[in-house]
N, CA and C atoms as an extended XYZ file, in Angstrom:
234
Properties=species:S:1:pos:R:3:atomname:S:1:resname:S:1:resid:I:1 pbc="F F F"
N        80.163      113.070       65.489 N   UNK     1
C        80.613      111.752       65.855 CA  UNK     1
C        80.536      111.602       67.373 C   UNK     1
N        79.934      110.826       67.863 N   UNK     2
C        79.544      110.218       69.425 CA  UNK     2
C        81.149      109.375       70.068 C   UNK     2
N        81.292      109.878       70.843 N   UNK     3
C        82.693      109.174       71.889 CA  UNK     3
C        82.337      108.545       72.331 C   UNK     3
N        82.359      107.378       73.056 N   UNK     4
C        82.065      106.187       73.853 CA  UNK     4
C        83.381      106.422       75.089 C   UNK     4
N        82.630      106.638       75.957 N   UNK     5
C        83.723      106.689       77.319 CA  UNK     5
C        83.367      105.932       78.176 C   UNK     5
N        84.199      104.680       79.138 N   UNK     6
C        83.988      103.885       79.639 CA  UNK     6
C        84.014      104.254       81.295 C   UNK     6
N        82.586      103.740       81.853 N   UNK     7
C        82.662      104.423       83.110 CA  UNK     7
C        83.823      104.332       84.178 C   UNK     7
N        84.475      103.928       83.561 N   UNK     8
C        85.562      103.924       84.555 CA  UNK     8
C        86.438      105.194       84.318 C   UNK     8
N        86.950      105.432       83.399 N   UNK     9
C        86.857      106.822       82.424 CA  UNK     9
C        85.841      107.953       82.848 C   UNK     9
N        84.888      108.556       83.067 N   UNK    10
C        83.883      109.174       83.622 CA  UNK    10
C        83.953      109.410       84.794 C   UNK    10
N        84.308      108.058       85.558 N   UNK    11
C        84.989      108.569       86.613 CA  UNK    11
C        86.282      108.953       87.275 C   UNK    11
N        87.224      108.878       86.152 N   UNK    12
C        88.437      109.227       86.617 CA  UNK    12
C        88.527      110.816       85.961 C   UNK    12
N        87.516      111.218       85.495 N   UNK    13
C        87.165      112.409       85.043 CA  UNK    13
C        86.550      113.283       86.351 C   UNK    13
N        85.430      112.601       86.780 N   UNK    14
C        84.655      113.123       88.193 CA  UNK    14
C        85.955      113.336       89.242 C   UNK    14
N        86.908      112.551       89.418 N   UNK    15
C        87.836      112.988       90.402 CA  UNK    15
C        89.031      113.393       89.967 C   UNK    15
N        89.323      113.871       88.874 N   UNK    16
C        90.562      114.777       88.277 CA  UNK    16
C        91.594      113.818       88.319 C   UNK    16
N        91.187      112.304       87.796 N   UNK    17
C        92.215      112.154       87.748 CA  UNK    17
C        92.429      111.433       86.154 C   UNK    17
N        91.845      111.969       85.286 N   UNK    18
C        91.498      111.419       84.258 CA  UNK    18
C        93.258      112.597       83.284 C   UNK    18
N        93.569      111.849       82.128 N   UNK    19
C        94.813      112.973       81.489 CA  UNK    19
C        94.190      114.067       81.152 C   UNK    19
N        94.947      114.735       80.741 N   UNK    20
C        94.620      116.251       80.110 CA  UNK    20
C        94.071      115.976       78.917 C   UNK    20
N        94.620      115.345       78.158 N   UNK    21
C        93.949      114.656       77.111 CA  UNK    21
C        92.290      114.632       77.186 C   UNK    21
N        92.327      113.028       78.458 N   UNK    22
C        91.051      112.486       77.919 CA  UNK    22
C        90.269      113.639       78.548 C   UNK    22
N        90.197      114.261       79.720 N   UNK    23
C        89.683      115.335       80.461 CA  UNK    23
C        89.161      116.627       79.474 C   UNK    23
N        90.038      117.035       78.642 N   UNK    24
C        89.832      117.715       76.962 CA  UNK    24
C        88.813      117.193       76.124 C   UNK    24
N        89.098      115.556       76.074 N   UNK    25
C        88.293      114.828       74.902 CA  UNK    25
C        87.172      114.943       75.908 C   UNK    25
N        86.657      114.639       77.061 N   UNK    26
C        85.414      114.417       77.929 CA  UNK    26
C        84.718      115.962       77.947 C   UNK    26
N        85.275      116.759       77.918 N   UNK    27
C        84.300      117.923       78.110 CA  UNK    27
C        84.563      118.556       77.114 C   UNK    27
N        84.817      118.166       75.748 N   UNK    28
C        84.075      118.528       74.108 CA  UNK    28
C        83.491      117.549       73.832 C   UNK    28
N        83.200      116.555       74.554 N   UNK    29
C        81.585      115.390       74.376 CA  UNK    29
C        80.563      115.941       75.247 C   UNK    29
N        80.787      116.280       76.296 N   UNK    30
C        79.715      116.663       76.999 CA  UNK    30
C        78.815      117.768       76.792 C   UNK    30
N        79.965      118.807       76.031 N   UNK    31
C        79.059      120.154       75.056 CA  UNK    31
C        78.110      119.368       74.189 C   UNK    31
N        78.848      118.230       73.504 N   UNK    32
C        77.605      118.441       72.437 CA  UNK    32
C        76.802      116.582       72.655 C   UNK    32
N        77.576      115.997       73.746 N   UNK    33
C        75.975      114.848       74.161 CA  UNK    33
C        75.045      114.767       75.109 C   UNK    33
N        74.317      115.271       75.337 N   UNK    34
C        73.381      115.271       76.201 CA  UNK    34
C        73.109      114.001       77.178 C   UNK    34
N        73.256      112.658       76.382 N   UNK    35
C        73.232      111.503       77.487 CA  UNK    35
C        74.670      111.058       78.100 C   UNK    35
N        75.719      111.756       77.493 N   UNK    36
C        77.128      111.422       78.076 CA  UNK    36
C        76.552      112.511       79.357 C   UNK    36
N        76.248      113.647       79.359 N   UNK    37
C        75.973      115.056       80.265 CA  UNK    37
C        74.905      114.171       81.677 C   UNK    37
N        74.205      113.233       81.117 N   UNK    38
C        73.060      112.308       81.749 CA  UNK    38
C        73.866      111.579       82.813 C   UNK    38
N        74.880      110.968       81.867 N   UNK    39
C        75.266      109.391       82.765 CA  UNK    39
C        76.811      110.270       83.890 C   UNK    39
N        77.019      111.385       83.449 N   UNK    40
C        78.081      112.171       84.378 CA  UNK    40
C        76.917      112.707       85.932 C   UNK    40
N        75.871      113.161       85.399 N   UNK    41
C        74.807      113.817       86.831 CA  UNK    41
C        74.761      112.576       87.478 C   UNK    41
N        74.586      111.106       86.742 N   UNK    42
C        74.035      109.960       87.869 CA  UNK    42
C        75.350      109.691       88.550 C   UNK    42
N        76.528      109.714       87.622 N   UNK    43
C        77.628      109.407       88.695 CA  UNK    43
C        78.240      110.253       89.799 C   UNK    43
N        77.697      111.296       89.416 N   UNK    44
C        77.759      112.848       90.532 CA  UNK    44
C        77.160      112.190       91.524 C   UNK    44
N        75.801      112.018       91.433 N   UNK    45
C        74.705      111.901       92.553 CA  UNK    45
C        75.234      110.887       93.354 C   UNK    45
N        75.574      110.024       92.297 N   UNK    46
C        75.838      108.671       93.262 CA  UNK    46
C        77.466      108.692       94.146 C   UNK    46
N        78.383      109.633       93.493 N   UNK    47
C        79.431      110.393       94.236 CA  UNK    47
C        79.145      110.716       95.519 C   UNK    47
N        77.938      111.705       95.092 N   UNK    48
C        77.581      112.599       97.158 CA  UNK    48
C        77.540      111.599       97.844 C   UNK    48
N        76.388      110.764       97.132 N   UNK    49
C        75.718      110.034       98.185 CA  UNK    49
C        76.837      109.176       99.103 C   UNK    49
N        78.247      108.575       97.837 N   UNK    50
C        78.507      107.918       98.964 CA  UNK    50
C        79.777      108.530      100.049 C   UNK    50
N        79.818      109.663       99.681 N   UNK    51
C        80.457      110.640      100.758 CA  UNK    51
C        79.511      110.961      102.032 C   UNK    51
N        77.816      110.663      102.045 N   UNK    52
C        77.627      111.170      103.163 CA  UNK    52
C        77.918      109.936      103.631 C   UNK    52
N        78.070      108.822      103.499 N   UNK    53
C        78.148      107.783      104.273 CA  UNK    53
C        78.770      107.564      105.291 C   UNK    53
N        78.260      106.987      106.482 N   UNK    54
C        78.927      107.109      107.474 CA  UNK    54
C        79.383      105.289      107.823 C   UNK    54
N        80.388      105.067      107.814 N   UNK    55
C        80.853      103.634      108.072 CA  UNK    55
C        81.345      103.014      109.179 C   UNK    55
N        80.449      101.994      109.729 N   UNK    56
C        80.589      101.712      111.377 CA  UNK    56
C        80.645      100.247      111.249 C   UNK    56
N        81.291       99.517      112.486 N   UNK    57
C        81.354       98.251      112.410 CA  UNK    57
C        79.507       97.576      113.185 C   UNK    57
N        79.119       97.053      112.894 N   UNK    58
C        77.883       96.320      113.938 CA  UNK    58
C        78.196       96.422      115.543 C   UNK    58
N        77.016       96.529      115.605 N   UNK    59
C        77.310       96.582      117.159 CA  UNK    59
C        77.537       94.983      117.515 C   UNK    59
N        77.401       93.826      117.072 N   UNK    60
C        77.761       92.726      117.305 CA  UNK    60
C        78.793       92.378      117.355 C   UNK    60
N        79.432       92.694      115.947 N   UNK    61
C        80.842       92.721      115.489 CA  UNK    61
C        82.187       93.462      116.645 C   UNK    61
N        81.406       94.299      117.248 N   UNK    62
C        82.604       95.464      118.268 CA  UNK    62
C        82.562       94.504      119.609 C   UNK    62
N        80.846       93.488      120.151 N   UNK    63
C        81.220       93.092      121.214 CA  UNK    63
C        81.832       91.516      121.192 C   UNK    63
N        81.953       90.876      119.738 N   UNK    64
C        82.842       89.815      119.384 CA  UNK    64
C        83.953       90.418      119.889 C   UNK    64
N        84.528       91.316      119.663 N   UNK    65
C        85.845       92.010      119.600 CA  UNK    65
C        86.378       92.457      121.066 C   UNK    65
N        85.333       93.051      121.655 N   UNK    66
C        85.743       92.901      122.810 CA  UNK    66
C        85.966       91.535      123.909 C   UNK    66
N        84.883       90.484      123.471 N   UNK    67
C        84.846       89.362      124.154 CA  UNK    67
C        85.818       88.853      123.853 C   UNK    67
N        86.627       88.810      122.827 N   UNK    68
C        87.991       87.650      122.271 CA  UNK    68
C        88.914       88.574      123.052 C   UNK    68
N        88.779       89.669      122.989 N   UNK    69
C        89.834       90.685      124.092 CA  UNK    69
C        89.789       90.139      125.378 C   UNK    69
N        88.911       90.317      125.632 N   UNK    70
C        88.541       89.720      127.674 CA  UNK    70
C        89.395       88.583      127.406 C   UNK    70
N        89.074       87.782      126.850 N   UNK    71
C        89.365       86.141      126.751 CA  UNK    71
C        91.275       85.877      126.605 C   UNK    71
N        91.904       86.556      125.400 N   UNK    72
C        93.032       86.688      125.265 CA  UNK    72
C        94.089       87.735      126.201 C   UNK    72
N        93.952       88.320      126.682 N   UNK    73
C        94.166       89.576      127.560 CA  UNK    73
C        95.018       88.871      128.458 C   UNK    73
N        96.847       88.525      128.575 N   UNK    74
C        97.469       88.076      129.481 CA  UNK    74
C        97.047       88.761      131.157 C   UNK    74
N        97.115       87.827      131.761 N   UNK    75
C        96.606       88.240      133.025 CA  UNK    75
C        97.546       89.597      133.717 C   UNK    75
N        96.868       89.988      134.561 N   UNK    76
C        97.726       91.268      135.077 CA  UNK    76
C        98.373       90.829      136.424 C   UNK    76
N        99.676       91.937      136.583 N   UNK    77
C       100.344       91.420      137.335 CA  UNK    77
C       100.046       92.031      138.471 C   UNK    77
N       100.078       91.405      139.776 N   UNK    78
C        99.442       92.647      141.298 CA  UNK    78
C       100.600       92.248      141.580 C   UNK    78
């Protein structure tokens, strides 16, 4: 009999945070389905990948940010 696990499920499996239960029920499907074993490697892969990611604001976006700074910036006192 084939389990149907919903990727959201699959992935709360990939990061341990799935119950003992379903974590039990997920890896006595994966012994014996080969495309459940399939669609766990693509969500692996696609796991790394988005760990190498590196996340930066635009360089446009940082000198908006600085210009509304210049602009708002109470004057200094001498």
């Amino acid at each position: 009999m084939t389990v149907l696990f919903t990727p959201e499920e699959l992935i709360q499996y990939l990061y341990n945070e799935a119950s003992p239960e379903k974590t039990a029920a997920i890896e006595t499907a994966i012994q014996e389905d080969w495309t459940l074993r399939e669609k766990l490697e693509v969500l692996k892969a696609s796991a790394r990948g988005l760990n190498r990611l590196v996340e930066a604001p635009r360089h446009e976006a940082i000198l908006k940010v600085l210009a509304y700074a210049r602009e708002t910036a109470p004057e200094s006192v001498q």
